[in-house]
C-alpha positions in Angstrom: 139.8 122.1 162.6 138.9 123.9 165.9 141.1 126.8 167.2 140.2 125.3 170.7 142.5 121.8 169.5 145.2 123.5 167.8 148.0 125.9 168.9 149.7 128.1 166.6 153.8 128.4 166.5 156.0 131.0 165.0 159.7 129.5 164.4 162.3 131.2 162.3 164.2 128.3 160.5 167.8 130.4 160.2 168.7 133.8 159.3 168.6 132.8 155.7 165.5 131.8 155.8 161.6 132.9 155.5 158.9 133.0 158.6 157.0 130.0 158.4 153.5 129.1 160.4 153.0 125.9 161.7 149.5 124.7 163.1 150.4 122.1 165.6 147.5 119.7 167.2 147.8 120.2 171.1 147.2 116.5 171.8 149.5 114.7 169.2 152.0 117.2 168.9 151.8 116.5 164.7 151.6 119.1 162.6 149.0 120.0 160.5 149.4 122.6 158.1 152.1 125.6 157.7 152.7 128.6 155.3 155.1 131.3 154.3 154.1 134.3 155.6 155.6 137.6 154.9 158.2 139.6 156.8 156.2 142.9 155.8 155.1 144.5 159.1 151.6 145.6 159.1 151.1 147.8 162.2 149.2 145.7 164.6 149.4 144.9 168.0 150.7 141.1 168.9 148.0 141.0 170.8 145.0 137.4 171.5 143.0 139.1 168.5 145.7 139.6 166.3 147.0 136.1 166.7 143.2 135.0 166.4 144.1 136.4 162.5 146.8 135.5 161.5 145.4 131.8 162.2 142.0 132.9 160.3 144.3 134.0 157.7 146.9 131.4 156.8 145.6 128.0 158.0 146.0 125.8 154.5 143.3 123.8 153.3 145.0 122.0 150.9 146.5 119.8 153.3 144.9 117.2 154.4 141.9 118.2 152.8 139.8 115.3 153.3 140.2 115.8 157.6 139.3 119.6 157.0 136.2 118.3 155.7 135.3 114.9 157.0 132.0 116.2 158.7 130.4 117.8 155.2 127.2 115.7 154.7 125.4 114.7 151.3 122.2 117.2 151.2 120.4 114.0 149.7 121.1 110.3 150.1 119.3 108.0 147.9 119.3 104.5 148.8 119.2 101.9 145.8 119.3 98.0 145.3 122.2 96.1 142.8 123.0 99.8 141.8 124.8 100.0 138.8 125.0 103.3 137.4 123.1 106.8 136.7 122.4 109.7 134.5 120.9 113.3 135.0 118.5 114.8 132.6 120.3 117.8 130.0 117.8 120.1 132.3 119.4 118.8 136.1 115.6 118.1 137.7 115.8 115.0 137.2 118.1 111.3 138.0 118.0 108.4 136.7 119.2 105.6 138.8 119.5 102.2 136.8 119.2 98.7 139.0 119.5 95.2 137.9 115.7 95.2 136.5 114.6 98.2 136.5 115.0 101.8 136.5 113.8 104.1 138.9 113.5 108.2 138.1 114.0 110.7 141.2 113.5 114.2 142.0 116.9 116.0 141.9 115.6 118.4 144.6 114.2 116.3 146.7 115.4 113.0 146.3 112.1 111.4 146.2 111.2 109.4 143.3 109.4 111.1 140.7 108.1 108.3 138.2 107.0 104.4 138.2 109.8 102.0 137.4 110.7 101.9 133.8 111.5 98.5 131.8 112.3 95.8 132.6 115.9 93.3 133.2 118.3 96.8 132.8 121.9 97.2 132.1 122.5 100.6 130.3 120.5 104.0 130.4 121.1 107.4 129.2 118.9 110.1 128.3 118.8 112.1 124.9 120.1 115.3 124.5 116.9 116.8 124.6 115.6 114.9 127.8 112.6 113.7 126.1 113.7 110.3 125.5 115.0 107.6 127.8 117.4 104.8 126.0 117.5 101.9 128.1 119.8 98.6 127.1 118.5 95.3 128.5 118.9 91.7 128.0 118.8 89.5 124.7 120.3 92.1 122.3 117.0 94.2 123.0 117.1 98.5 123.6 114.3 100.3 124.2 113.0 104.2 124.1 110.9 105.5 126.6 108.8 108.9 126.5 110.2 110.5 129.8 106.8 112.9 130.2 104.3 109.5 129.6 106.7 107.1 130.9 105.3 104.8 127.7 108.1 103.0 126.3 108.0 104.6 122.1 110.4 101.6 120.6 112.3 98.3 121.0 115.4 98.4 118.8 116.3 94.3 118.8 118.9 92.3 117.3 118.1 89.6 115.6 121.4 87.9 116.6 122.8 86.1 119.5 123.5 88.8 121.5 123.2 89.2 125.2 123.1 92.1 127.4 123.6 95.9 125.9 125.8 97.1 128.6 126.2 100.6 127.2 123.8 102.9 125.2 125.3 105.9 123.9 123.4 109.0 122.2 124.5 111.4 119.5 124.8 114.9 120.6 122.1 115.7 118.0 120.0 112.9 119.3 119.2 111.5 116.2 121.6 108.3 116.6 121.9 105.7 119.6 125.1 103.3 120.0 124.0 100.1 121.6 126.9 97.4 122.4 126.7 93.9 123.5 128.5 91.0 123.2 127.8 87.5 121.6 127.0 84.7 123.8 128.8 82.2 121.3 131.8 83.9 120.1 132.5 86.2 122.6 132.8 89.3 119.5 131.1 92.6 120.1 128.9 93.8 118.2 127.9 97.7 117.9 124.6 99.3 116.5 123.8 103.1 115.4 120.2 103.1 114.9 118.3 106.1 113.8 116.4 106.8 116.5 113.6 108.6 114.3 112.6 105.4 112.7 113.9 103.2 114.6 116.2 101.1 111.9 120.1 100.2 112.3 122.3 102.3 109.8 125.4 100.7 110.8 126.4 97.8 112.4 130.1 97.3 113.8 132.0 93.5 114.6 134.7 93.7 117.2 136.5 90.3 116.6 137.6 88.5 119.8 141.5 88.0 119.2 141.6 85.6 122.2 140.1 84.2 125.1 141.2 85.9 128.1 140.5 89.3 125.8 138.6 91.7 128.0 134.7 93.3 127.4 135.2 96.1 125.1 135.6 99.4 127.3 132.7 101.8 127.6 135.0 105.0 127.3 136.5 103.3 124.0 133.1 104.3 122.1 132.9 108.6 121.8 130.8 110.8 119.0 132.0 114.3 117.4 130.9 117.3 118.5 128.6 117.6 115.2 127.4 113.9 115.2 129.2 113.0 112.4 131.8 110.4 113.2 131.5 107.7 115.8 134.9 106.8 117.2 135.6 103.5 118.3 139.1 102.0 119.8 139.4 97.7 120.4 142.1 95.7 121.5 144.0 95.4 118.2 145.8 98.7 119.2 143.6 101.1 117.0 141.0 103.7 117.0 138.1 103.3 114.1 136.3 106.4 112.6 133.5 105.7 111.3 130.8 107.7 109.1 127.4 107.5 110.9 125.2 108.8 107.9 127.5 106.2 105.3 128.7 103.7 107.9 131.7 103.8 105.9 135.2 104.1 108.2 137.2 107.5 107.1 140.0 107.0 109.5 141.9 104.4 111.2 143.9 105.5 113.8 146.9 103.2 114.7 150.3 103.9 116.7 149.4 102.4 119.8 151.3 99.4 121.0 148.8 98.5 123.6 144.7 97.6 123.9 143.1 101.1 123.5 140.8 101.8 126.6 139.2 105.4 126.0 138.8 108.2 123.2 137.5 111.6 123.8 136.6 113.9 121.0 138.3 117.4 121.9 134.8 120.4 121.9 135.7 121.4 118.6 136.1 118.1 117.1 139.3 118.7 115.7 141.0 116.8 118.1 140.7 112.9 119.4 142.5 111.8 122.2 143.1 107.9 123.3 144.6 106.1 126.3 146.1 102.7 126.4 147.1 100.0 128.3 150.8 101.1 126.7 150.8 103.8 129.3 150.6 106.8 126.5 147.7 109.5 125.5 147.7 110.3 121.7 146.1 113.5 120.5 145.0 112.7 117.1 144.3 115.3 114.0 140.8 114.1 113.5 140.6 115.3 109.7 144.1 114.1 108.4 144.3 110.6 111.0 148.2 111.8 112.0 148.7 111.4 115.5 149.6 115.2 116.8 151.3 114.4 120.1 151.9 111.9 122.7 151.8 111.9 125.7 154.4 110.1 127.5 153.5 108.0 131.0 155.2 108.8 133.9 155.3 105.4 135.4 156.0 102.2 133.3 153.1 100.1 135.0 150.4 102.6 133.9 147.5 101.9 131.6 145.2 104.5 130.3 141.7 103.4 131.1 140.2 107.6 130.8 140.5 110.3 129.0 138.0 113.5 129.1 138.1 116.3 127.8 137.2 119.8 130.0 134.5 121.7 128.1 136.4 124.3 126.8 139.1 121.6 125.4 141.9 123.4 127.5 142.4 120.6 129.9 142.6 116.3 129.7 141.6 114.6 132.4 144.2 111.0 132.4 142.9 108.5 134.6 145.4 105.7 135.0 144.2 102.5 137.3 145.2 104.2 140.1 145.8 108.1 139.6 144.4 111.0 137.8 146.3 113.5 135.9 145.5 116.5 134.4 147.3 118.1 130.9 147.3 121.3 129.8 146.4 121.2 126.3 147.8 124.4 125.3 151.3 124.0 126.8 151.7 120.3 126.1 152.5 119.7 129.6 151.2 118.3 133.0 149.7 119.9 135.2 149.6 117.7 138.2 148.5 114.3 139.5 145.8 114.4 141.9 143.4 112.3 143.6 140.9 110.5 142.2 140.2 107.6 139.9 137.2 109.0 138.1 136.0 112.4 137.3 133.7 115.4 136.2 134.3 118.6 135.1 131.8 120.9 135.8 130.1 122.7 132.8 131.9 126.7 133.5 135.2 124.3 133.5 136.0 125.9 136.7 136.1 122.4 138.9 136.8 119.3 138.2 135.2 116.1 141.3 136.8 113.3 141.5 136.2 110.4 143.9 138.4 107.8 145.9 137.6 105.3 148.2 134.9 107.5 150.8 135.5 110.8 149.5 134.8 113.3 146.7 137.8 115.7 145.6 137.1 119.2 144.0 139.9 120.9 142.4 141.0 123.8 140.7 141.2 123.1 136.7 143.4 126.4 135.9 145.8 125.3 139.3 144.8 121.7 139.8 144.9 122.6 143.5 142.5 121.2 146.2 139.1 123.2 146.8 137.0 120.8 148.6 136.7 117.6 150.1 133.4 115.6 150.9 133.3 112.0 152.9 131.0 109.6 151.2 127.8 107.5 152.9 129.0 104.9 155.1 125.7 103.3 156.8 126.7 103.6 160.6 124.5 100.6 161.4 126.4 98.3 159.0 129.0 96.0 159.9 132.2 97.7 160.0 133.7 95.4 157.6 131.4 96.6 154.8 132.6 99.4 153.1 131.0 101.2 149.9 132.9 101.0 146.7 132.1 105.0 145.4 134.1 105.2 141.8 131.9 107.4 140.3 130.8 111.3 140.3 128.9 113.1 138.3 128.2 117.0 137.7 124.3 117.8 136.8 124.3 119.9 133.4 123.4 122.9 135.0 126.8 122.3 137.9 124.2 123.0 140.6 124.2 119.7 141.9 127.1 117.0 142.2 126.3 113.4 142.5 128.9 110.4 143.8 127.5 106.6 143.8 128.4 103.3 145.1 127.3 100.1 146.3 128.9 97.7 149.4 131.9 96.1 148.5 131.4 92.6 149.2 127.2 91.9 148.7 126.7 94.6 146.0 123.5 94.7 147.3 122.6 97.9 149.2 123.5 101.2 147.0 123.8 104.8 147.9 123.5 108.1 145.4 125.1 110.7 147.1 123.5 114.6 146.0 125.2 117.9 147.2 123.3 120.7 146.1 126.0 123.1 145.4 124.0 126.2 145.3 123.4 126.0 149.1 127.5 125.6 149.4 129.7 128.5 149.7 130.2 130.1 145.8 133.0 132.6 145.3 133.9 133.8 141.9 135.2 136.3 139.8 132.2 139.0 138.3 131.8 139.7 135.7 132.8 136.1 134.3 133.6 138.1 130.8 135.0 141.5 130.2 135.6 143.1 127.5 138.8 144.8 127.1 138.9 148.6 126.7 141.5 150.4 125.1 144.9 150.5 126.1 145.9 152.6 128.9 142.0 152.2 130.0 141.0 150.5 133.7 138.2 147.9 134.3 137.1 146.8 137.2 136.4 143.5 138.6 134.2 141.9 141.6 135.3 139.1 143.9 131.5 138.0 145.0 130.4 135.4 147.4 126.9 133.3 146.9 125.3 131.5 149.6 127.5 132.5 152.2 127.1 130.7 155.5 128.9 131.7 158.7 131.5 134.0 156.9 133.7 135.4 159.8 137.1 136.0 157.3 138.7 135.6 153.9 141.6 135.3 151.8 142.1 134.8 148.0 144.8 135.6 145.3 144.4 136.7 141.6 146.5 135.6 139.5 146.7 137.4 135.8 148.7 138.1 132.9 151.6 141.1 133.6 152.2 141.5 129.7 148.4 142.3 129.2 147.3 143.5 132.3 148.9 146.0 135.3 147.5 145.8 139.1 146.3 149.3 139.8 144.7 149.1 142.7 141.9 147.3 145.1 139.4 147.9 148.3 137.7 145.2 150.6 134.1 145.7 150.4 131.8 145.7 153.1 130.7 142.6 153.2 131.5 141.3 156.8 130.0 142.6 159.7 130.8 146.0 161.3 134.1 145.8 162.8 135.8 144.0 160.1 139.2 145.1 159.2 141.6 144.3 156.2 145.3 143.3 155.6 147.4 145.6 153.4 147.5 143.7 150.0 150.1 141.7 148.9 151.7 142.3 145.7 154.3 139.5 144.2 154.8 139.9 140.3 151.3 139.3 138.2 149.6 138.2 141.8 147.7 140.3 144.6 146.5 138.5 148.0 143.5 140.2 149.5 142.0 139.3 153.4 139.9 140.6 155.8 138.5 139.4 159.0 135.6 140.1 161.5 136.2 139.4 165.3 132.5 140.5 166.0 130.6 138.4 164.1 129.8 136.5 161.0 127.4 137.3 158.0 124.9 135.1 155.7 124.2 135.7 152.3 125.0 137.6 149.0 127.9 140.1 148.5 131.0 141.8 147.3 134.2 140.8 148.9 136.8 142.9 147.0 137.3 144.7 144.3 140.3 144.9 141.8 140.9 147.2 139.5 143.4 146.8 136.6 145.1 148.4 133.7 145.3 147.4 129.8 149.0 147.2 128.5 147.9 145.0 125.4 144.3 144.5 124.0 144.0 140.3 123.9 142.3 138.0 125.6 143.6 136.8 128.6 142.5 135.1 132.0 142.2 136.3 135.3 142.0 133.4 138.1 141.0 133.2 141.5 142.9 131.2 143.6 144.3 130.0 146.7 140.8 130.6 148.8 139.8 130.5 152.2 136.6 131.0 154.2 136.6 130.5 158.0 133.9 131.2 160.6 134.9 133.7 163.7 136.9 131.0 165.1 139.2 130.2 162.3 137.8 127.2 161.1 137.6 126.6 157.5 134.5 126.6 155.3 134.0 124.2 152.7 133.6 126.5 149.2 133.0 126.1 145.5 135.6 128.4 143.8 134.6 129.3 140.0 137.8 130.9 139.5 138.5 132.1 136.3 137.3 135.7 134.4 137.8 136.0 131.4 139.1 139.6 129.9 137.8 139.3 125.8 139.6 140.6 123.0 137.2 142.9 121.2 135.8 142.9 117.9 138.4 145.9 117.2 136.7 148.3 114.4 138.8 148.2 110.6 140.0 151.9 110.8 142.0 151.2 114.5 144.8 150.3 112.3 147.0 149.6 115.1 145.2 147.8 117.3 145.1 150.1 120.8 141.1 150.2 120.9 140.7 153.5 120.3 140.2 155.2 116.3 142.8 158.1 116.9 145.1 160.0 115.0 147.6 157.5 115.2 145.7 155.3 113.3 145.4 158.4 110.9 149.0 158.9 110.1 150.2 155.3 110.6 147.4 155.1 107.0 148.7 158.2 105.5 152.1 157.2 105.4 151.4 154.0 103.7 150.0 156.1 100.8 149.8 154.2 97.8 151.2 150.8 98.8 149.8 147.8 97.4 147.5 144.6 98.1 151.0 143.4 100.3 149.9 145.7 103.2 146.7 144.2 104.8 145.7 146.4 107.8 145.7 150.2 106.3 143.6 149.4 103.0 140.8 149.8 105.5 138.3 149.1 102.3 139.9 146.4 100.6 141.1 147.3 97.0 143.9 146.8 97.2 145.9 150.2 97.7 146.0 152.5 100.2 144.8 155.8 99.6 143.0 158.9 100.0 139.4 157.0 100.6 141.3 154.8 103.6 142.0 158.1 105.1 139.1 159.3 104.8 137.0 156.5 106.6 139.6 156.7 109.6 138.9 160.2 109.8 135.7 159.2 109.4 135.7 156.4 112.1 137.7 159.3 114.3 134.9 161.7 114.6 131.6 159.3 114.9 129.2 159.2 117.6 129.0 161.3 120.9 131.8 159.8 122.8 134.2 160.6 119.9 137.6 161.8 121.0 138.2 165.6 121.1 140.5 166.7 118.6 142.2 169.2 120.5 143.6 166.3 122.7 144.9 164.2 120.4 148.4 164.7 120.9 149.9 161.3 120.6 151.3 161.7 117.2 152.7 165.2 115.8 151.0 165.8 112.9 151.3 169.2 110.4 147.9 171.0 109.4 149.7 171.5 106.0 149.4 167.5 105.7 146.0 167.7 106.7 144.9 170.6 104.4 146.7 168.2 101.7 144.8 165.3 102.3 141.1 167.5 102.1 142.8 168.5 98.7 142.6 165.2 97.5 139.6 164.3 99.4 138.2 167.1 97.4 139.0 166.0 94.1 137.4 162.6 94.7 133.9 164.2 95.8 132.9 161.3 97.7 129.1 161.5 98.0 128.1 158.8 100.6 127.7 159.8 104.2 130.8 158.4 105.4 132.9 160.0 103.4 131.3 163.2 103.9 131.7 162.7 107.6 135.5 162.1 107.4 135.6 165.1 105.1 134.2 167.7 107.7 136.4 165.5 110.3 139.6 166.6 108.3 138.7 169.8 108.2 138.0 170.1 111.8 141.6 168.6 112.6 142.8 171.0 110.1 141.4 174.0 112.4 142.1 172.1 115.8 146.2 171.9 114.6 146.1 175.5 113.6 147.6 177.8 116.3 145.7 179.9 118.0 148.3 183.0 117.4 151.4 183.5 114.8 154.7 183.0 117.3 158.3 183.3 116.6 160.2 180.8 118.7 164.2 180.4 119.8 166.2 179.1 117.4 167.9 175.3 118.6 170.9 174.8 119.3 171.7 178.2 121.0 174.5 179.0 121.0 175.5 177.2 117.7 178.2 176.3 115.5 178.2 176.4 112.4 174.0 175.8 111.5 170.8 176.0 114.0 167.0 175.8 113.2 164.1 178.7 113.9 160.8 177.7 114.9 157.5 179.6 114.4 154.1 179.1 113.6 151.6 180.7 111.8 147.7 181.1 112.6 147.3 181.4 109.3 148.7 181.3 105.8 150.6 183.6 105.1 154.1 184.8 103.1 157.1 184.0 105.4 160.3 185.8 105.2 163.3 185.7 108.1 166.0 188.2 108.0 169.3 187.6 109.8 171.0 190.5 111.2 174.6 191.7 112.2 175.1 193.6 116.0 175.7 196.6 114.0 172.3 196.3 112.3 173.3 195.4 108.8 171.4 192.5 106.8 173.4 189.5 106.6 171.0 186.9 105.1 167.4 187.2 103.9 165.8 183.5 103.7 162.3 184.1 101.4 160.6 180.8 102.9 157.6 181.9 100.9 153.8 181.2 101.2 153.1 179.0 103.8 150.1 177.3 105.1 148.6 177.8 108.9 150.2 175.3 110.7 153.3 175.0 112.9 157.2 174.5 112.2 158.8 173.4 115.2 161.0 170.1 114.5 164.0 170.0 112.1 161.9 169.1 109.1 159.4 171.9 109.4 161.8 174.9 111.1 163.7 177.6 109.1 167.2 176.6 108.8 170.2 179.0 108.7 173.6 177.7 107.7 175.8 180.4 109.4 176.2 181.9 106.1 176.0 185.1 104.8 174.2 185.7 100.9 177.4 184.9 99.0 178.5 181.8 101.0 181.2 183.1 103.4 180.6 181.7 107.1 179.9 184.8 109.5 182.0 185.2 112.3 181.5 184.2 116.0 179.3 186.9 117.8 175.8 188.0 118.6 173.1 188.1 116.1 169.1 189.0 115.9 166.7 187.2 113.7 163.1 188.9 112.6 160.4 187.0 111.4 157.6 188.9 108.6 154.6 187.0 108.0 152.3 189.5 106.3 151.6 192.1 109.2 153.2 190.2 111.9 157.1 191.3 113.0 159.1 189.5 115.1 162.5 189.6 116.6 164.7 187.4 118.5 168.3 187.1 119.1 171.1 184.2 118.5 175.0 183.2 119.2 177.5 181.7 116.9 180.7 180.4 119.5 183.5 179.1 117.2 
């Protein structure tokens, strides 16, 4: 969208209400896109530049996405004859391309072709996990493996049945089984094959029963394998999903609650989980090891039928493709996400995008926010007829997400096809580094690096970060330098658990690698949580939009938290050291403080967290540990019993010396004689002192006059101090036989060995 075709119009809707932005196209007076913007007032002149900006800075590319980016053109165009369908190799250099009698093998970088045809009359390919081996499905019940480095074909796996095309061939993710299904050209049933692909023999062999005439070929998203390779699931049109053992080719599970024809399965990345769309309109997620159907998922129209269901790679998200929408679920919550565009897609392996494609144009979107990113307009051959259209309804991701593929063939000859290839590390890449953080301790910062790959032409920017407010605070962020000289930044935005950063350049744009922003944050709670990167825009000097890839999530990991951190914070303290000590002698019920398992907590628990406390170079200094009060008499107590056990190992040697160095740190550096609390008082107050070392304590309460009204023998008494109410000498207002004293002004002396001394109290009655 040029800034030369669009004018930009600020209209306050009432008093009530927010600013909004609306981008409004000179010619047709229709509006393109608008935004909130906020009422905070940053300072700058309203003058040509600064409206320049604000248009850089809040045009929406989410709206009519597929305009924004009608002119983005494939970086490689393959053209193909009765194009049916295509594969990448596990390492992305190479695509497969399968025709109606042959298959043809093409450079992914350069698009040229890269091997003779393979085979012969084709209707299925795929290659095997570890891209050695080409399985290709032909005619007359007859599959064959091809060596992808000769290009000699290894094996024919036939049928000896009548069986016509195999118009799927599917590998285990271990490679050692192929699926092959075709149909009989008698009795219309379809009939599935594992074979082991290592000797070339059928272990299992599975009859789908036609149940009428008009029944429909047997979907190719019905047929899925586990994670492990263990199971093969396969769903048919008697409303069930069959899982069968490849090694016994014995069935373990049916599946059955459907009410309709089952169209897809998808095994979840942990196998745990299988989920199943119908021509009922509902998703099941199914409990893979007990059969019980776990949740389903409800349509949200009553015409819709469930031809897809995929998985994301880290099992957080399901794709639903209905005949006519996509939708994606949040596995986690249970809920939707949003319908998009798009009746096919591919997530791409970080699980950052998801592609989809619909009628001449290739959607990417946002898995955390299933908002827009990109669009891309398909291959239309100018020099057809303009009544033949292409008929794109697939896209593909290459394994290593570097390239994305979309490919169709002409509507009404199916003769001329086109593969579409973006390579999508020449394409704007923002994302969040590092992509994994550990998390420090709480209370601790990190820092984290909004970076830009590939840039081309980048004149401005704004993104938001979205994270967690219960784990994470915002603490601060800086705009890098990565636009040219000249560049300035807008104030951040703060709203809740999200921060907007931008920044523009009116001098200039820049090229290349480099740090946008960076964001620092604070740890409330160690866990692991995500931080996402959002809401992204790119525009050249004259405000117009940049197409972009967005990886936008980071993920902050919960660490491997060591035994003795007993509560959890990240850092082996002195907390940790009491919270164990004052579970002394509890039992196998208490989990967390028997820090070596034997089922009571005692002195040898201690010992390791003292132990734990005081390792390595970067231990904590003791003197600083003040989180937790903590008595040197408890201390000196607990080296007692240390003492009798005589530990010999290094460990507890080194939470020995620990203790005794806590011992010394939580001595005072001088013997003190403190105020007594309250003050004045009525009828009892408490005096505080401490003592550099031990030593016999006595406190003596005198009259005005000067006479001795209470002597309190507190006896010998360890180095250490005696502040609180527990610890402080206590005085009850009474004199040695009992009586209370009367109201008045009294003096208090401490004695501990040669140290003297005094301090004066009230009693008000």
């Amino acid at each position: 969208m040029s800034m030369m075709k669009t004018i930009l119009i600020k209209k306050k809707i009432t008093s009530k209400q927010p600013n909004f932005l609306f981008y409004k196209n000179a010619k047709t007076d229709k509006i393109l896109a608008s935004k909130l913007t906020t009422t905070k007032k940053v300072g700058f002149p309203m003058n040509r530049t600064f409206l320049t900006l604000i248009a850089i800075l809040t045009i929406i590319s989410t709206l009519h996405i597929s305009n924004t980016f009608a002119q983005e053109e494939p970086r490689t165009l393959i053209q193909t004859r009765n194009l049916r369908t295509i594969a990448f190799s596990p390492d992305s250099q190479t695509l497969a391309s399968l025709e109606r009698n042959k298959v043809l093998l093409w450079d992914v970088s350069t698009g040229k072709q890269s091997l003779p045809n393979l085979g012969r009359e084709s209707y299925s390919l795929a290659f095997s996990p570890d891209g050695n081996t080409l399985a290709i499905g032909g005619g007359h019940g007859t599959s064959s493996l091809w060596d992808v480095a000769t290009r000699k074909e290894e094996k024919q796996l036939r049928v000896i049945e009548n069986i016509g095309n195999i118009n799927r061939v599917l590998f285990s993710p271990d490679g050692e089984t192929l699926a092959t299904i075709g149909r009989n050209r008698y009795n219309g049933n379809t009939r599935i094959h594992l074979w082991d692909t290592e000797s070339g023999n059928i272990r299992t062999s599975i009859t789908v029963i036609k149940t009428s005439y008009n029944e429909p070929y047997i979907s190719e998203q019905s047929l899925s394998f586990s994670p492990d390779s263990s199971l093969f699931a396969h769903a048919n049109q008697q409303k069930r999903i069959d899982l069968w053992d490849v090694n016994t080719g014995e069935i373990r599970k049916t599946l059955a609650g459907h009410t309709g024809a089952v169209y897809s399965t998808a095994f979840s990345p942990d196998g745990q989980t299988l989920a199943s769309g119908s021509s009922d309109g509902t998703v099941r997620l199914w409990d893979v090891t007990t059969g019980e159907s776990k949740i389903t998922i409800e349509p949200l129209s009553d015409t819709d039928t469930i031809t897809r269901v995929l998985f994301s790679p880290d099992g957080n998200t399901l794709l639903i493709n209905t005949e006519e929408t996509a939708r994606l679920w949040d596995v986690n919550t249970s809920s939707y996400k949003a319908d998009i565009k798009g009746i096919s897609g591919s997530f791409s392996p970080d699980n950052s995008t998801l592609a989809t494609v619909e009628n001449d144009t290739v959607y990417l979107w946002n898995v955390e926010t299933a908002r827009p990113k990109a669009a891309f307009a398909l291959y239309q051959n100018p020099n057809s007829n303009s009544q033949i259209k292409y008929n794109y309804s697939n896209v593909l991701f290459s394994p290593d997400g570097n390239t994305l593929a979309a490919y169709g063939y002409q509507t009404n000859y199916h003769y001329d096809g086109y593969i579409n290839l973006w390579n999508l590390q020449n394409t704007n890449r923002v994302r969040i580094t590092p992509y994994k953080s550990v998390s420090p301790a709480n209370g601790q910062t990190f820092t984290i690096n909004v970076t830009i790959e590939n840039g081309q032409n980048i004149g401005g920017y704004q993104f938001s970060v979205i994270y967690d407010a219960n784990v994470l605070r915002y603490v601060g962020s800086a705009n890098q330098d990565y636009l040219p000289d000249g560049a300035f930044p807008i104030p951040p935005i703060k709203e809740q658990n999200k921060i907007t950063l931008a920044a523009t350049s009116v001098e200039g744009t820049v090229n290349g690698n480099g740090n946008l922003a960076n964001i620092t944050f604070e740890v409330l709670d160690i866990k692991a949580t995500n931080i996402v990167l959002t809401d992204l825009i790119l525009t050249d000097s004259n405000g117009n939009i940049l197409p972009h890839l967005l990886f936008n999530t980071g993920i902050v990991i919960d660490p491997q938290l060591r035994p003795e951190d007993v509560n959890s914070d990240g850092i082996v303290n002195i907390t940790d050291l009491v919270q164990v000590a004052s579970r002394f002698h509890h039992s196998t019920d208490i989990d967390k403080e028997d820090i070596n398992k034997d089922g009571v907590v005692n002195i040898v628990d201690l010992v390791k967290v003292a132990a734990a406390l005081g390792a390595g170079e970067n231990a904590p200094d003791l003197h600083s540990q003040k989180h937790t009060r903590i008595a040197a008499k408890n201390v000196q107590h607990w080296i007692h019993l240390a003492k009798q056990i005589n530990g010999q190992d290094d460990i507890f040697q080194h939470g020995l010396r620990t203790l005794e160095r806590l011992a010394k740190a939580l001595a005072p550096k001088e013997t003190a004689l403190f105020p007594n609390f309250p003050n004045p008082f009525n009828p009892e107050t408490w005096i505080p002192y401490q003592l550099a070392k031990p030593a016999n304590v006595t406190l003596c309460i005198y009259a005005a006059d000067g006479k001795v009204v209470r002597t309190l023998k507190l006896g010998s008494m360890p180095a250490g101090r005696y502040q609180n109410r527990s610890r402080a000498a206590h005085w009850d207002g009474k004199n040695a036989v009992g009586e209370p004293v009367a109201s008045g002004l009294y003096f208090y002396t401490l004695t501990a060995d040669d140290f003297t001394a005094t301090r004066k109290m009230l009693i008000r009655k």
